[in-house]
N, C-alpha and C positions, 0 to 999 in steps of 0.2 A: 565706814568711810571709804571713797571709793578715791584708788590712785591710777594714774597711768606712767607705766614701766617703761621708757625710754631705751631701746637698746643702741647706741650713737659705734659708727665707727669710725676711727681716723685713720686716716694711711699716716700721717703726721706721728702720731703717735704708737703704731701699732710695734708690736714686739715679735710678731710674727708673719709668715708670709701670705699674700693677698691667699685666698680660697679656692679661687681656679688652680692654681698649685700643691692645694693637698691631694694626699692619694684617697680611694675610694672608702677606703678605709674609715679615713679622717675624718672625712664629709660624714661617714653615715654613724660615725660614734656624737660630733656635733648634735646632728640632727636627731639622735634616738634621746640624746640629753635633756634635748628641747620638747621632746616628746613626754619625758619624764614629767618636766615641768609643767607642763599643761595637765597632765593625767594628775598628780600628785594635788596640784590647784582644784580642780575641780573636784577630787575626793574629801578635800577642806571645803569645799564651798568657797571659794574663796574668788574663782575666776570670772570675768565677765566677757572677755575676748583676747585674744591674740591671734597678731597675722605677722608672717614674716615679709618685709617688703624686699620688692624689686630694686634693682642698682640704680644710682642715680642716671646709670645711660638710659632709663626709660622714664624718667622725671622729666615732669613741665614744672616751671613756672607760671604765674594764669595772675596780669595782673588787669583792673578795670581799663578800658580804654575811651576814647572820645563816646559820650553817650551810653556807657556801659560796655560796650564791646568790647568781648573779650581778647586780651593780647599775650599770647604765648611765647614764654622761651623754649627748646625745648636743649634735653641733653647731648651728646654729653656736655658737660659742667668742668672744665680744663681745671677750671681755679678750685675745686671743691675738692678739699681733702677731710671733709668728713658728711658722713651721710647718715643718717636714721634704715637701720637696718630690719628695726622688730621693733614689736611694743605691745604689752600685757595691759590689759585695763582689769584691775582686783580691787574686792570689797573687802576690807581688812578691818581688825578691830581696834587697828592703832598704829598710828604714822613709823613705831618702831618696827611692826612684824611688814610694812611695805620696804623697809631699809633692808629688814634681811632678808627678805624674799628677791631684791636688788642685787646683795650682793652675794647670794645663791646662784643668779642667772650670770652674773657676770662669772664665776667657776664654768663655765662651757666650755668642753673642752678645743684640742687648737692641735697642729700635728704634734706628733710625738704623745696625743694626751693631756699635753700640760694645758693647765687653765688658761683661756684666753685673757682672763683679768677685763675684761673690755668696761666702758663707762656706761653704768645705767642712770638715767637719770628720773628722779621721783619727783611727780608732779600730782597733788591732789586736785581733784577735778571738782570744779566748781558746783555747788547746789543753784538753782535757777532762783530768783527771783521770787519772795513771795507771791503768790495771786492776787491778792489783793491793791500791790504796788502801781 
């Protein structure tokens, strides 16, 4: 069963301060955590991809226009207090071990260490269509 791990972040709700603000420190204990998780994933078999995204100040929105033509917003995004940060696409053997691998990633740590608690969200990814359809 394959999920895709939502990592969402909200200024709205956030319990700690933005990231540009931690020290060097901070940033690279995060990031060696995130590290873990991918290494640990893929030594389960368990990984299909993860990428960490760009801020929303490098976000388009791309919606159809007259004829197809495409029409872009671009950022920043004044009103947006939360953005899709990251996200895991995992084969797992059951909708439970995607919950706790969810709320493993949400333990990432934040300055000081402490867990950032952040909201992961679990979406199983859809199977296509039989052939024959």
């Amino acid at each position: 069963m394959k999920y895709m791990l939502l990592m969402q972040f909200s200024a709205a709700g956030a319990d700690f301060p933005a990231i540009h603000t931690w020290t060097p420190e901070e940033i690279s204990a995060h990031i060696g955590f995130m590290g873990e998780v991918n290494a640990k994933l893929v030594a389960d078999g368990e990984l299909v991809d993860a990428q960490g995204l760009a801020g929303p100040a490098q976000a388009k929105i791309v919606r159809a226009g007259a004829g197809g033509t495409p029409v872009v917003t671009e950022g920043p995004f004044a009103e947006t207090k939360e953005f899709l940060a990251g996200y895991w696409i995992v084969d797992v053997e059951s909708p439970e071990r995607a919950v706790a691998l969810a709320a493993w990633i949400s333990t990432a740590p934040g300055p000081g260490g402490e867990p950032l608690n952040m909201p992961v969200e679990v979406h199983p990814v859809m199977s296509a269509p039989p052939q024959d359809v």
